[in-house]
Residue, then its C-alpha position, 0 to 999 in steps of 0.5 A: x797171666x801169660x795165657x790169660x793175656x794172650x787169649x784176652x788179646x786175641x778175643x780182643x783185636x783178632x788174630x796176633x799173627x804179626x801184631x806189635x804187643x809191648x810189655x811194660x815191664x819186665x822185673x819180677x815185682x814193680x821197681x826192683x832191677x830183679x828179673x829172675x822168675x819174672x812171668x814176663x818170660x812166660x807172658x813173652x813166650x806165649x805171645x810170640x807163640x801167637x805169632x806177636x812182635x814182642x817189645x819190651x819195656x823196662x825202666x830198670x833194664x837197658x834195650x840191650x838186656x831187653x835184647x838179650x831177654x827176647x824183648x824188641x826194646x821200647x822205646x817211649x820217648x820215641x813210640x813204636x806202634x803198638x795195638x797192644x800193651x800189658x802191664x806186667x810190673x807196676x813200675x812208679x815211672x809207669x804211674x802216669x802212663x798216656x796210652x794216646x803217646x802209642x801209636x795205633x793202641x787198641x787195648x791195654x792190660x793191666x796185669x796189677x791193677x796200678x793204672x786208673x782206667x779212666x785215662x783210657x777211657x778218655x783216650x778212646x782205649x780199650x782197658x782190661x784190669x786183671x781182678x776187675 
């Protein structure tokens, strides 16, 4: 998905050369505080490879293992800017996700369909469903 995502971003809001990116979780499959073999890694490397600012998010993860993981942490009660987010492990707690609490979200990738497109539509916020 790593590649894939980065080249849809791109075709999408242009260059991501100093662009805020936040990945929304980071395990390996959806609620488990398991992230070896995670494709966030690979998902992180291309991003940043891309010139991106690369946050993290992960319910099941302290800011400071984000850090250790190469991910800025995230915080979403207090939301940095963002103009892009991937959803990359469909964590329950990201099930009622509001993309108008990100400042400056231009597009959203749901790396495993879990969110309902509608809520961004309304939101005036791009949506990309990976298999839709």
């Amino acid at each position: 998905m790593g590649a894939w995502a980065v080249a849809l971003a791109t075709e999408r809001v242009g260059s991501l050369q100093g662009v805020p990116v936040l990945v929304l979780g980071v395990a390996y499959r959806a609620d488990v505080r398991e992230d070896a073999f995670s494709s966030a890694f690979r998902l992180r490397d291309e991003l940043k490879a891309s010139g991106a600012r690369v946050y993290g998010h992960d319910p099941y993860f302290p800011g400071e293992h984000l850090e250790s993981m190469g991910f800025e942490p995230y915080d979403l009660a207090s939301p940095a800017q963002a103009r892009v987010a991937i959803l990359q492990a469909g964590h329950a707690a990201y099930r009622d996700f509001d993309p108008g609490k990100i400042p400056g979200l231009e597009l959203f990738v749901d790396g495993r369909n879990a969110l309902d497109r509608a809520t961004f539509d309304r939101a005036g916020i791009a949506y990309v469903g990976i298999g839709r």
